[in-house]
CHARMM-style PDB file with segment names, atoms N, HN, CA, C and O in Angstrom:
ATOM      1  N   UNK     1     -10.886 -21.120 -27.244  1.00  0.00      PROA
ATOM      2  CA  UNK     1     -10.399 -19.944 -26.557  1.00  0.00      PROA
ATOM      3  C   UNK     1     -10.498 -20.195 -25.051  1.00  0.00      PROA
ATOM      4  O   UNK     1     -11.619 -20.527 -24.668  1.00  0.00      PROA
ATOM      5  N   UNK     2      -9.598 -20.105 -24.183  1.00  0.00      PROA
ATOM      6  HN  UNK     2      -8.687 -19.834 -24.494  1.00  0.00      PROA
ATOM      7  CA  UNK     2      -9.457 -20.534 -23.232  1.00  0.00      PROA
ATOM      8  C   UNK     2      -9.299 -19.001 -22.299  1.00  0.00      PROA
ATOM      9  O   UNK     2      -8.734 -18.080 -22.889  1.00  0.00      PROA
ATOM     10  N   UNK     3      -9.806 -18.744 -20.837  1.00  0.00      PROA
ATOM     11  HN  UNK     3     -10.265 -19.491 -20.357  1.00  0.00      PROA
ATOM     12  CA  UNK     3      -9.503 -17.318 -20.046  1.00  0.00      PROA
ATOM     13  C   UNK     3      -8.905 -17.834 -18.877  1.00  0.00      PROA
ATOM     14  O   UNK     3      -9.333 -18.834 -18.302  1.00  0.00      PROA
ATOM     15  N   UNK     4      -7.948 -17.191 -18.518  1.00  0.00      PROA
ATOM     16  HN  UNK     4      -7.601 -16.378 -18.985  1.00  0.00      PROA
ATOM     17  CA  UNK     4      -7.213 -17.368 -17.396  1.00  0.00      PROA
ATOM     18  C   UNK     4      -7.287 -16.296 -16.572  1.00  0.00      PROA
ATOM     19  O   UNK     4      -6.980 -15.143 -16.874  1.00  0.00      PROA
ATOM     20  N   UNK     5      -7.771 -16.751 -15.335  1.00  0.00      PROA
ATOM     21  HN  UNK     5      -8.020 -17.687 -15.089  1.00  0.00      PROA
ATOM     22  CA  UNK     5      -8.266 -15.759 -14.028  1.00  0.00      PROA
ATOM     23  C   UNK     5      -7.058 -15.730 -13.054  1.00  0.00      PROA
ATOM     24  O   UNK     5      -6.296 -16.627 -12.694  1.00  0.00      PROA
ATOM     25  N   UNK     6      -7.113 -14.710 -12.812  1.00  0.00      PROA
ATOM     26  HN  UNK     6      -7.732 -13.981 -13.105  1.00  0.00      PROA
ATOM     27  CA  UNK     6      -6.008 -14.540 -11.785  1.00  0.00      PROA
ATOM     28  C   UNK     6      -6.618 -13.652 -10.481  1.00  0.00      PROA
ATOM     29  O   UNK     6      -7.390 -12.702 -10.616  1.00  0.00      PROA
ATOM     30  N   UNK     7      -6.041 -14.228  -9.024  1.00  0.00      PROA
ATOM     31  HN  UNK     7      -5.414 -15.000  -8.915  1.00  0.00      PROA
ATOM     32  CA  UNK     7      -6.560 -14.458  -7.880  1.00  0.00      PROA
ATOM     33  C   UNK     7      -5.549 -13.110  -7.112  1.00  0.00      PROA
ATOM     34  O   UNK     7      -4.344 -13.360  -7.106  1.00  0.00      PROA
ATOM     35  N   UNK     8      -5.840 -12.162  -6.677  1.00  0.00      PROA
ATOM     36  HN  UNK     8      -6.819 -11.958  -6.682  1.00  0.00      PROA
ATOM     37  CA  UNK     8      -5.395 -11.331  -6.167  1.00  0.00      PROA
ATOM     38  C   UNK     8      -5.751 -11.745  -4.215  1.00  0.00      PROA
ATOM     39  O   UNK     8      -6.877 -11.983  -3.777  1.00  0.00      PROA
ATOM     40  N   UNK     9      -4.576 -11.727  -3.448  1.00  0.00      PROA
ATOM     41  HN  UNK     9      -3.661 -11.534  -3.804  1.00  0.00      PROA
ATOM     42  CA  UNK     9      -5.237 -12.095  -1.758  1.00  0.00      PROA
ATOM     43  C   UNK     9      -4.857 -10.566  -1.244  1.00  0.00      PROA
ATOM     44  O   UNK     9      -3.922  -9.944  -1.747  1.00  0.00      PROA
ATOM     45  N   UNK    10      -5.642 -10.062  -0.245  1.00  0.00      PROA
ATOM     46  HN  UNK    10      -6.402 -10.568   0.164  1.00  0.00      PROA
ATOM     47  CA  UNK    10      -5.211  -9.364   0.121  1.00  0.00      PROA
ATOM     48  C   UNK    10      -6.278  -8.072  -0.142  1.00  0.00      PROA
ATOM     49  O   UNK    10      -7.357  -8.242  -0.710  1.00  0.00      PROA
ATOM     50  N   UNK    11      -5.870  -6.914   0.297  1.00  0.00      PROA
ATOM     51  HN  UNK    11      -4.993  -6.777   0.758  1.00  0.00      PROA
ATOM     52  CA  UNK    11      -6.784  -5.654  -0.262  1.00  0.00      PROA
ATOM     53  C   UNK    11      -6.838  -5.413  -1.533  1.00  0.00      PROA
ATOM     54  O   UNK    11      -5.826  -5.554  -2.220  1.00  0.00      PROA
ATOM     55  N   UNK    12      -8.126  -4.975  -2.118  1.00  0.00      PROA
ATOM     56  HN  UNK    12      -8.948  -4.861  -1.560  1.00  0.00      PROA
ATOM     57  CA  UNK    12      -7.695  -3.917  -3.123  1.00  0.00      PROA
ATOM     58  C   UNK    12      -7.003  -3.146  -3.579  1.00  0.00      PROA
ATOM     59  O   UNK    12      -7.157  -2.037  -3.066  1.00  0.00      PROA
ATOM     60  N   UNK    13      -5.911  -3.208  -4.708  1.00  0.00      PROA
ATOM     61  HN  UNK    13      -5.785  -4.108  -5.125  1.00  0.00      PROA
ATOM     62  CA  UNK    13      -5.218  -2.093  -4.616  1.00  0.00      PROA
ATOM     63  C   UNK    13      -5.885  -0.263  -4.824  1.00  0.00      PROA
ATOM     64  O   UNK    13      -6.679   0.246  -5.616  1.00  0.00      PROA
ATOM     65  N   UNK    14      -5.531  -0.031  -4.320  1.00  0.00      PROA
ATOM     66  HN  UNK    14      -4.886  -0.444  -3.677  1.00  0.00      PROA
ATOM     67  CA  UNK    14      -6.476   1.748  -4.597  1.00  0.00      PROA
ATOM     68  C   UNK    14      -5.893   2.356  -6.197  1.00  0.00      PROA
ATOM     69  O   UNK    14      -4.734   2.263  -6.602  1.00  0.00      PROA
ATOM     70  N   UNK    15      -6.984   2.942  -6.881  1.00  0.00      PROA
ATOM     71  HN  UNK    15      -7.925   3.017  -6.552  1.00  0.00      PROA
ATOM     72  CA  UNK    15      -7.003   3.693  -7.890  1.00  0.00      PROA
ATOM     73  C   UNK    15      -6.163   4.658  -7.355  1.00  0.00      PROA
ATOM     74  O   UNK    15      -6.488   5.007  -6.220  1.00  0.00      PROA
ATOM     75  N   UNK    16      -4.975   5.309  -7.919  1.00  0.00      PROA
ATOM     76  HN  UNK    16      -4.710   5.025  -8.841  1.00  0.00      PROA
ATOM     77  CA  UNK    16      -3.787   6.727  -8.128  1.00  0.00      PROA
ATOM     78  C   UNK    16      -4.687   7.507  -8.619  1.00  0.00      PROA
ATOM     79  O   UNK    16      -4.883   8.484  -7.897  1.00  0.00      PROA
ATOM     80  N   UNK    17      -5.420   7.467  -9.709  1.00  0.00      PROA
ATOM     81  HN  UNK    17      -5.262   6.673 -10.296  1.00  0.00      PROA
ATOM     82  CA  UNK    17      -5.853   8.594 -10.742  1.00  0.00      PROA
ATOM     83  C   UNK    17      -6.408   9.641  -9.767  1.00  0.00      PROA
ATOM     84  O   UNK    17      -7.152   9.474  -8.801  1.00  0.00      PROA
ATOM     85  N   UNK    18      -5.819  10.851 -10.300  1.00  0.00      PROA
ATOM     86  HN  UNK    18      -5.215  10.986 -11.086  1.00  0.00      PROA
ATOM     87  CA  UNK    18      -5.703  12.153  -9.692  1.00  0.00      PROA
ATOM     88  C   UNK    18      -5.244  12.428  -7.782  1.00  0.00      PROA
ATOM     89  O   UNK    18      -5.598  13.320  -7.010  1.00  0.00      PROA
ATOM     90  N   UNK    19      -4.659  11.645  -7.649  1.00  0.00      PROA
ATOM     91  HN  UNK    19      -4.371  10.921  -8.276  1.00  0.00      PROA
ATOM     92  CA  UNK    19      -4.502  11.721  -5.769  1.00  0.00      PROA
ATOM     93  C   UNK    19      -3.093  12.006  -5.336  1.00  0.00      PROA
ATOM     94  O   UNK    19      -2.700  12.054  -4.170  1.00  0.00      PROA
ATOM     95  N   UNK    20      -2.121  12.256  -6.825  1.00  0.00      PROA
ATOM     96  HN  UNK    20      -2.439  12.217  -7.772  1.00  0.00      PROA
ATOM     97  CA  UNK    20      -1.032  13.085  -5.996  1.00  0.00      PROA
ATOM     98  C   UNK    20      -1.015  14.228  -7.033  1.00  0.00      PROA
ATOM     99  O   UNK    20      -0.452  14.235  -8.128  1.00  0.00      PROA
ATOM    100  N   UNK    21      -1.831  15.293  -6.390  1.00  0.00      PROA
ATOM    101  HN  UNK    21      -2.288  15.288  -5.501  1.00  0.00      PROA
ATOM    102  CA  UNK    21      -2.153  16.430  -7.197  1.00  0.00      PROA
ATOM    103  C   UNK    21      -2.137  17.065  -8.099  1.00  0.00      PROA
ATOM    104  O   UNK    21      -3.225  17.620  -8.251  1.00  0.00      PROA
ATOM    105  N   UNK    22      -1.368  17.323  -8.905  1.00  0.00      PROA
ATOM    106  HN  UNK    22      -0.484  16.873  -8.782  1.00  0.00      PROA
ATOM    107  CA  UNK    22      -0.305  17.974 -10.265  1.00  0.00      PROA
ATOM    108  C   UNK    22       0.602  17.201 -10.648  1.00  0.00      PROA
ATOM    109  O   UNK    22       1.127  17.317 -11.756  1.00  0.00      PROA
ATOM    110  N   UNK    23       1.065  15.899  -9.413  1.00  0.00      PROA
ATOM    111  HN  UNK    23       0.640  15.805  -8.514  1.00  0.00      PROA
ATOM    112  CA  UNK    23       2.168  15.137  -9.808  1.00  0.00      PROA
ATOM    113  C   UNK    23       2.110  14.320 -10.502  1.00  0.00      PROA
ATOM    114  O   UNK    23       1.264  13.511 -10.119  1.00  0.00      PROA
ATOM    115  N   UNK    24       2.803  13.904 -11.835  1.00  0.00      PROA
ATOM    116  HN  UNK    24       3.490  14.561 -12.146  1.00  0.00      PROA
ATOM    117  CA  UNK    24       2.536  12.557 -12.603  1.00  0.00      PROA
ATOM    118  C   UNK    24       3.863  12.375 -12.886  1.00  0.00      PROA
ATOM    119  O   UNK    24       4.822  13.148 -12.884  1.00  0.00      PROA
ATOM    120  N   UNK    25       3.683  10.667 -13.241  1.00  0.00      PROA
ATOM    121  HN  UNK    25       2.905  10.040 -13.242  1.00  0.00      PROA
ATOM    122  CA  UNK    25       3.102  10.179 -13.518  1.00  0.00      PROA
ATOM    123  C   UNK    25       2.726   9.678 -11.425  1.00  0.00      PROA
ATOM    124  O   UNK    25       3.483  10.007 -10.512  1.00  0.00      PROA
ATOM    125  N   UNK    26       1.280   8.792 -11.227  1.00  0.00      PROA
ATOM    126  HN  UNK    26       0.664   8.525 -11.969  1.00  0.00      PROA
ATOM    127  CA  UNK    26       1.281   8.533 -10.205  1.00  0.00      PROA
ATOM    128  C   UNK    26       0.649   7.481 -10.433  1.00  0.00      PROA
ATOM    129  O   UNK    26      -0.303   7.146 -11.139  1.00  0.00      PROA
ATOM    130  N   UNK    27       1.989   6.568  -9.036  1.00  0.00      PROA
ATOM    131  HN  UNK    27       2.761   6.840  -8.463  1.00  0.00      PROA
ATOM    132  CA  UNK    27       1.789   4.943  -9.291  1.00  0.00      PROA
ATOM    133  C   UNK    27       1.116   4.864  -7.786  1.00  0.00      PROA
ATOM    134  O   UNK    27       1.108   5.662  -6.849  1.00  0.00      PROA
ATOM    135  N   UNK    28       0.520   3.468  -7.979  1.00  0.00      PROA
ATOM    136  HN  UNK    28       0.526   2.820  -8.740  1.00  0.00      PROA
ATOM    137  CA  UNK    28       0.337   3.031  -6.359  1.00  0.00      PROA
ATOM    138  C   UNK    28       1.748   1.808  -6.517  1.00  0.00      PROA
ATOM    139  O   UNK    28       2.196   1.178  -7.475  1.00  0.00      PROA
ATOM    140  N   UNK    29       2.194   1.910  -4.737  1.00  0.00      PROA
ATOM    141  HN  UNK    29       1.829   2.422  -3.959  1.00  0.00      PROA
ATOM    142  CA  UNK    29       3.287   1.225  -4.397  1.00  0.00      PROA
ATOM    143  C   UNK    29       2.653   0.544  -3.209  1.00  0.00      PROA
ATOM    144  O   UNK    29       1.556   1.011  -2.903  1.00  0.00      PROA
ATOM    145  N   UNK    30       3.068  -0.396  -2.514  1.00  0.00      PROA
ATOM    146  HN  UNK    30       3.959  -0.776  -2.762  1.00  0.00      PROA
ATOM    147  CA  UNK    30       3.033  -0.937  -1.197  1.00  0.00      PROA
ATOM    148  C   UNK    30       4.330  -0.588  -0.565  1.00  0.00      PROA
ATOM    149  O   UNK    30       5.475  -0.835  -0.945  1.00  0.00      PROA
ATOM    150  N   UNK    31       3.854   0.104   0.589  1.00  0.00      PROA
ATOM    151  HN  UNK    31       2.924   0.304   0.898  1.00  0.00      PROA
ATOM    152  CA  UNK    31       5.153   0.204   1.547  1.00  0.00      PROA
ATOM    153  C   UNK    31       4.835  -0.488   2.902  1.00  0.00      PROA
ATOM    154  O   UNK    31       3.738  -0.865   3.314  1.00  0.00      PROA
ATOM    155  N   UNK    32       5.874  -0.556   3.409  1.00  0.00      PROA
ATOM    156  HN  UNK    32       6.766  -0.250   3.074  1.00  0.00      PROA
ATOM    157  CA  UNK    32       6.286  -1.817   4.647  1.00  0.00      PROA
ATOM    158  C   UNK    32       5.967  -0.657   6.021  1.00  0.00      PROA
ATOM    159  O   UNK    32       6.505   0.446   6.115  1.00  0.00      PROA
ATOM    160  N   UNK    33       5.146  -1.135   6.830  1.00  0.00      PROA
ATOM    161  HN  UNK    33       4.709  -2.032   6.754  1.00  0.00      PROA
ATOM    162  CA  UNK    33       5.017  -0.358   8.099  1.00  0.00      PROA
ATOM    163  C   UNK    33       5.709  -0.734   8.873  1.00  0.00      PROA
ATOM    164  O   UNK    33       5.757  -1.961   8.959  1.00  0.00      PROA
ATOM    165  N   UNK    34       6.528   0.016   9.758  1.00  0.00      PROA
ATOM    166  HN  UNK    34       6.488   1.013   9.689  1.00  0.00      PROA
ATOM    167  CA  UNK    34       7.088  -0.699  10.702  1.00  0.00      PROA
ATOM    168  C   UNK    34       6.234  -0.974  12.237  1.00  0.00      PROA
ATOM    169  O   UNK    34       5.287  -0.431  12.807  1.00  0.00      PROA
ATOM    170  N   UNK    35       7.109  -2.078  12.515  1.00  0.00      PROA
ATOM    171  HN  UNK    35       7.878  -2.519  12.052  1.00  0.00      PROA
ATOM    172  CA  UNK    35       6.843  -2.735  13.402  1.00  0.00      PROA
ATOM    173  C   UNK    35       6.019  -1.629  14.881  1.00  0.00      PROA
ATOM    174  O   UNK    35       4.869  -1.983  15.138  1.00  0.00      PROA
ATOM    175  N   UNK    36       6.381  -0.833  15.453  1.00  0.00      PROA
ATOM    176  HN  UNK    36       7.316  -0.545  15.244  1.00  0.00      PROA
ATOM    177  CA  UNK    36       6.068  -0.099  16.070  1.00  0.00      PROA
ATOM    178  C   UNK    36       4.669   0.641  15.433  1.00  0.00      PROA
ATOM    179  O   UNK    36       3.766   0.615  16.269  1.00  0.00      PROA
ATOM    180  N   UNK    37       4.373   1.131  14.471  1.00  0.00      PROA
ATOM    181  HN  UNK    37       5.107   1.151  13.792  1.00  0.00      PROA
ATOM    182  CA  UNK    37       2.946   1.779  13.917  1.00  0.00      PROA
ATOM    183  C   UNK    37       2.429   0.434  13.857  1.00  0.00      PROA
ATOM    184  O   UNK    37       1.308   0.805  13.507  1.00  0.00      PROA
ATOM    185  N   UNK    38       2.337  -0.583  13.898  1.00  0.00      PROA
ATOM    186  HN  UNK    38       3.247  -0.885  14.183  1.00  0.00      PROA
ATOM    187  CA  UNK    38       1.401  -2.047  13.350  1.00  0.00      PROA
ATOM    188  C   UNK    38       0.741  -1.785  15.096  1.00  0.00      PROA
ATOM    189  O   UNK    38      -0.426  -1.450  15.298  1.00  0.00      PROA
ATOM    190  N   UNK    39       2.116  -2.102  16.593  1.00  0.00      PROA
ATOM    191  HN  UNK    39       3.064  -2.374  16.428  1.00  0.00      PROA
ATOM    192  CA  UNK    39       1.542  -2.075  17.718  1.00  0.00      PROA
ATOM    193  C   UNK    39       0.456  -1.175  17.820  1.00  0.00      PROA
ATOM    194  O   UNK    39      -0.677  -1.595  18.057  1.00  0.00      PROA
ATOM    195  N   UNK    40       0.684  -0.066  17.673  1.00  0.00      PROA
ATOM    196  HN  UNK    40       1.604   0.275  17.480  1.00  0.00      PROA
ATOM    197  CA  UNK    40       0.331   1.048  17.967  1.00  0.00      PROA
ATOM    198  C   UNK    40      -1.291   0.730  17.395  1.00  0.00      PROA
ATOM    199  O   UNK    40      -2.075   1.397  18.071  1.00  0.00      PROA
ATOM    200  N   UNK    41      -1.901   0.022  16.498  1.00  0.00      PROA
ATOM    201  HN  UNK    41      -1.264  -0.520  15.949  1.00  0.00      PROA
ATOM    202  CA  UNK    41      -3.215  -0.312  15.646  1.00  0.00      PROA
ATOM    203  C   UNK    41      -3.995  -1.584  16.048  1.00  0.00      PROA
ATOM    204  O   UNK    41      -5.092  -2.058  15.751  1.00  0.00      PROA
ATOM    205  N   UNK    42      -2.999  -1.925  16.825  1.00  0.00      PROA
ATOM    206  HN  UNK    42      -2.108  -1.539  17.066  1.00  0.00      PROA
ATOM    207  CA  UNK    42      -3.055  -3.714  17.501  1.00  0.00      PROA
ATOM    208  C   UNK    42      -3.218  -3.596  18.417  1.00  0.00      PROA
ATOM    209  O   UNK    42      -3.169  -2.466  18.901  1.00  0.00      PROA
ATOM    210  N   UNK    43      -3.504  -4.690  19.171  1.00  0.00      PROA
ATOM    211  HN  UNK    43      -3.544  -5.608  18.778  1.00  0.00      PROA
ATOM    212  CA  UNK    43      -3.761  -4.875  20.553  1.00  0.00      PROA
ATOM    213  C   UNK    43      -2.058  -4.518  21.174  1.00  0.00      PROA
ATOM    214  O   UNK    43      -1.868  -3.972  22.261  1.00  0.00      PROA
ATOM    215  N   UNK    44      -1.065  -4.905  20.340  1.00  0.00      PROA
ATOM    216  HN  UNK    44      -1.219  -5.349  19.458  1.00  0.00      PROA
ATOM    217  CA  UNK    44       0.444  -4.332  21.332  1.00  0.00      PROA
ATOM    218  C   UNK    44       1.235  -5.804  21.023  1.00  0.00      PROA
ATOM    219  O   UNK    44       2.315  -6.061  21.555  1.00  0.00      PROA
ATOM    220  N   UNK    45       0.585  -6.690  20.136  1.00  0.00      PROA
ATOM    221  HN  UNK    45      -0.292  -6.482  19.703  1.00  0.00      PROA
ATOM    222  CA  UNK    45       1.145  -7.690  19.867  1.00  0.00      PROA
ATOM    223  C   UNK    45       1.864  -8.347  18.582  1.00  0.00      PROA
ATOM    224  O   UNK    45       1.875  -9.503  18.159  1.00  0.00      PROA
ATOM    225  N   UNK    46       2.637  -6.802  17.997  1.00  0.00      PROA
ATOM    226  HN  UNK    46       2.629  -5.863  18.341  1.00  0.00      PROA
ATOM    227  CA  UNK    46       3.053  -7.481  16.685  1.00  0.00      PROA
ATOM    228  C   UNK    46       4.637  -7.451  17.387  1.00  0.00      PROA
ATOM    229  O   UNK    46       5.036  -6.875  18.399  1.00  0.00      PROA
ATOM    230  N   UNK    47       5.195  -8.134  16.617  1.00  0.00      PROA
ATOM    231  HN  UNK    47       4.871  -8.602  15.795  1.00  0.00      PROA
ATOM    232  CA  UNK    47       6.696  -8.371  17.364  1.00  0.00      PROA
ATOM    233  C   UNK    47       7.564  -7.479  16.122  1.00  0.00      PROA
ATOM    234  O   UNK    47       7.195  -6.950  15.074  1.00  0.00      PROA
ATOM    235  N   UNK    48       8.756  -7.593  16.737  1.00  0.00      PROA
ATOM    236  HN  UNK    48       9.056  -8.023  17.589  1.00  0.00      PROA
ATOM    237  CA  UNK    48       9.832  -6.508  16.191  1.00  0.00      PROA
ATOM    238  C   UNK    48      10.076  -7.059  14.667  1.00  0.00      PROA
ATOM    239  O   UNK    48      10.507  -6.157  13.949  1.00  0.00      PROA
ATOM    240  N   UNK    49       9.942  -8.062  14.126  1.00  0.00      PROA
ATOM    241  HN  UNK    49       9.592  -8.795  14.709  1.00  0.00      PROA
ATOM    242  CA  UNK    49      10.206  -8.413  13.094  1.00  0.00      PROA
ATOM    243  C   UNK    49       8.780  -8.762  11.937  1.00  0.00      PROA
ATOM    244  O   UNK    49       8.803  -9.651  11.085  1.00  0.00      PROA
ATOM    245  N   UNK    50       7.912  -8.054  12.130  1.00  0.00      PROA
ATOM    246  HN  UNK    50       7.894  -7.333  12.822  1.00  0.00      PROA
ATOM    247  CA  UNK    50       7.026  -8.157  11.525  1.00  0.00      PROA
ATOM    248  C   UNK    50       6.924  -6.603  11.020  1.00  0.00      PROA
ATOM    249  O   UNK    50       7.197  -5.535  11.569  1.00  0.00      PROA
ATOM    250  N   UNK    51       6.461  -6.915   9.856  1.00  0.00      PROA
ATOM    251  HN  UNK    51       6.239  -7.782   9.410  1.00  0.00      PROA
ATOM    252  CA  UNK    51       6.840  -5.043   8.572  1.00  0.00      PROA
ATOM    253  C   UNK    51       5.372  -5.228   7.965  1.00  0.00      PROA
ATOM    254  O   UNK    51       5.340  -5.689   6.824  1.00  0.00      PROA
ATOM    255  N   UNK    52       4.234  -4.947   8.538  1.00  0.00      PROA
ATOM    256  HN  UNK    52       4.260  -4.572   9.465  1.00  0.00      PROA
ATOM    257  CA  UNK    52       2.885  -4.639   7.583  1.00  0.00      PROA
ATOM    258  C   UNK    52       3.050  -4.250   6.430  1.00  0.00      PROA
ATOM    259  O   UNK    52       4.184  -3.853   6.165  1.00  0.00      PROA
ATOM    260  N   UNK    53       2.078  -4.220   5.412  1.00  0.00      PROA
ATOM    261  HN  UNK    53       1.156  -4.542   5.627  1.00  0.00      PROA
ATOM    262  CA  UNK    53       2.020  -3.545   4.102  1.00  0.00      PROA
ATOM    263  C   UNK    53       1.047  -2.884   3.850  1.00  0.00      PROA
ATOM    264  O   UNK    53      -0.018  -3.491   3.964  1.00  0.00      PROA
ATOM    265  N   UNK    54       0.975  -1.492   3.437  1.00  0.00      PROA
ATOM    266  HN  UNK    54       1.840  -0.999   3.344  1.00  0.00      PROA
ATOM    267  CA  UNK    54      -0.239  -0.902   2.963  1.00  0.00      PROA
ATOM    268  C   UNK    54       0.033  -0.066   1.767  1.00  0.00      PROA
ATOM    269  O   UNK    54       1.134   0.470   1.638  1.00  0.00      PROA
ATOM    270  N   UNK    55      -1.033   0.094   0.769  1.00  0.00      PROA
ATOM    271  HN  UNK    55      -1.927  -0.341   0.874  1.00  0.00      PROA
ATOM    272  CA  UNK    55      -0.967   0.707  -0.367  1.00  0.00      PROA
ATOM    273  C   UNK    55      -1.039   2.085  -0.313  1.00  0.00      PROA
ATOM    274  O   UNK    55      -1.921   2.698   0.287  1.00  0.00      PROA
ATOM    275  N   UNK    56       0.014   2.663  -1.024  1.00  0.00      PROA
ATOM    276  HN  UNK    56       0.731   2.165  -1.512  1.00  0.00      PROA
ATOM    277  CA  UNK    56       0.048   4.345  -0.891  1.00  0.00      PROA
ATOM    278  C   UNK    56       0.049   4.736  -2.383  1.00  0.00      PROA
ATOM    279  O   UNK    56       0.385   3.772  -3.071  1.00  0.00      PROA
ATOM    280  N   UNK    57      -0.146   5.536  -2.902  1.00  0.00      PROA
ATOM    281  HN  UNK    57      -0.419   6.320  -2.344  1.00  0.00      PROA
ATOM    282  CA  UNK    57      -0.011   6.301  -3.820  1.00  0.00      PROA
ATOM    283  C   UNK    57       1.427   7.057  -4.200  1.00  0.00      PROA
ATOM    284  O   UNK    57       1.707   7.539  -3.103  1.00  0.00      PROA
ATOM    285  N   UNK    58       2.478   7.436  -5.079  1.00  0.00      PROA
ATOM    286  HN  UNK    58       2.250   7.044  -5.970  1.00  0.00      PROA
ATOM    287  CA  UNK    58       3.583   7.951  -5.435  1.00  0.00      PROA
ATOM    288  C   UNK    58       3.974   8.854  -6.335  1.00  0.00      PROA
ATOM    289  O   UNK    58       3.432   8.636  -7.418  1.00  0.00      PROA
ATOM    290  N   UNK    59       4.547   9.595  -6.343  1.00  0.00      PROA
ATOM    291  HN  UNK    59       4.988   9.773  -5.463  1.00  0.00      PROA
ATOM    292  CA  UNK    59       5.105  10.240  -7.303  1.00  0.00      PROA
ATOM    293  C   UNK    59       6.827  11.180  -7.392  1.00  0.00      PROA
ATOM    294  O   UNK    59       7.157  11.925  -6.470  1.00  0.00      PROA
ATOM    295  N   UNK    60       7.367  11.047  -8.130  1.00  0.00      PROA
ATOM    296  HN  UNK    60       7.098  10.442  -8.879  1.00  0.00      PROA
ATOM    297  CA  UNK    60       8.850  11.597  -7.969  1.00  0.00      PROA
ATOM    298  C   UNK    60       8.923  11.352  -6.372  1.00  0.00      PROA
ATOM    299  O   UNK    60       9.216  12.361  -5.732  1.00  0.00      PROA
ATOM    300  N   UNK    61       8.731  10.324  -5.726  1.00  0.00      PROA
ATOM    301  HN  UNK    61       8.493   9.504  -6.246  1.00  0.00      PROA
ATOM    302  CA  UNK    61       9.614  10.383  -4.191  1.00  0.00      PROA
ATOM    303  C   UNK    61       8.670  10.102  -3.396  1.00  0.00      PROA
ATOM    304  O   UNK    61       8.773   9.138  -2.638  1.00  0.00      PROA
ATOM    305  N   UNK    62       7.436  10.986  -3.418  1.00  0.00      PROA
ATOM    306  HN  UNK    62       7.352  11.770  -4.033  1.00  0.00      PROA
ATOM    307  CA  UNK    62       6.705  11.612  -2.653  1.00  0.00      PROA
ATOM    308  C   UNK    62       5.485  10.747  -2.019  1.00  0.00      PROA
ATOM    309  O   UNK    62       4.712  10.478  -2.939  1.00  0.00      PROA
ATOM    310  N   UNK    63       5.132  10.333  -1.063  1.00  0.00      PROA
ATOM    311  HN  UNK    63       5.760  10.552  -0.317  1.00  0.00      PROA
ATOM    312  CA  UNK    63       4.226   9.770  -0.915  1.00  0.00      PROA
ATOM    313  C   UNK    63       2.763  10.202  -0.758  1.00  0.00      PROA
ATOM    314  O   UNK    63       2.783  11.017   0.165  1.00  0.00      PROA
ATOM    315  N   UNK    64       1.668  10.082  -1.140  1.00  0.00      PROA
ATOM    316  HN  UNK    64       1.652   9.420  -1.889  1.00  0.00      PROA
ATOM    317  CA  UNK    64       0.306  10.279  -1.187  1.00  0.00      PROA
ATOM    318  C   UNK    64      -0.574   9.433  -0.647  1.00  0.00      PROA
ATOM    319  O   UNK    64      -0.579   8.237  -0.940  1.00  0.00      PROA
ATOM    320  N   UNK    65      -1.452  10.003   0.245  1.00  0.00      PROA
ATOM    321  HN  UNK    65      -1.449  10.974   0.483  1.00  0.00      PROA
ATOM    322  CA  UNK    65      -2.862   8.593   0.566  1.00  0.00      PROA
ATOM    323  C   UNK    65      -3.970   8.337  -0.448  1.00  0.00      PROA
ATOM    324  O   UNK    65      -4.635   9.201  -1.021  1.00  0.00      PROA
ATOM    325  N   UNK    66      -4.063   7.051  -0.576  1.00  0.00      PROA
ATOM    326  HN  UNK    66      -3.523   6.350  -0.110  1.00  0.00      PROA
ATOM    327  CA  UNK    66      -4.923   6.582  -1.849  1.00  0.00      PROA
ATOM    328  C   UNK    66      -6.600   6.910  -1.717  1.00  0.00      PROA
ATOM    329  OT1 UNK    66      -7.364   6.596  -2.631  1.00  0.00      PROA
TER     330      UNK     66
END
């Protein structure tokens, strides 16, 4: 019997369960920050073509913090 591990880089993804209120089903998604909110967290040095990622929470549309 052999186990195969798998290597996640990056953050944790955040637990959904119960964090978009009444709404289900609720997934976590990664959405792309833009370039301007990354400066704004930075020293002022992310350039126009750079899209951060952070994990949010979802449901029908809607976005939620995890």
């Amino acid at each position: 019997q052999s186990i195969i591990w798998a290597y996640m880089t990056g953050p944790i993804p955040p637990s959904c369960v119960h964090k978009c209120r009444k709404c289900k089903p609720c997934k976590r998604v990664q959405v792309a920050v833009p370039p301007s909110m990354v400066a704004a967290f930075t020293s002022g040095a992310a350039t126009q073509d750079y899209y951060g990622v952070v994990w949010k929470c979802m449901c029908r549309g809607k976005l939620y913090k995890p």
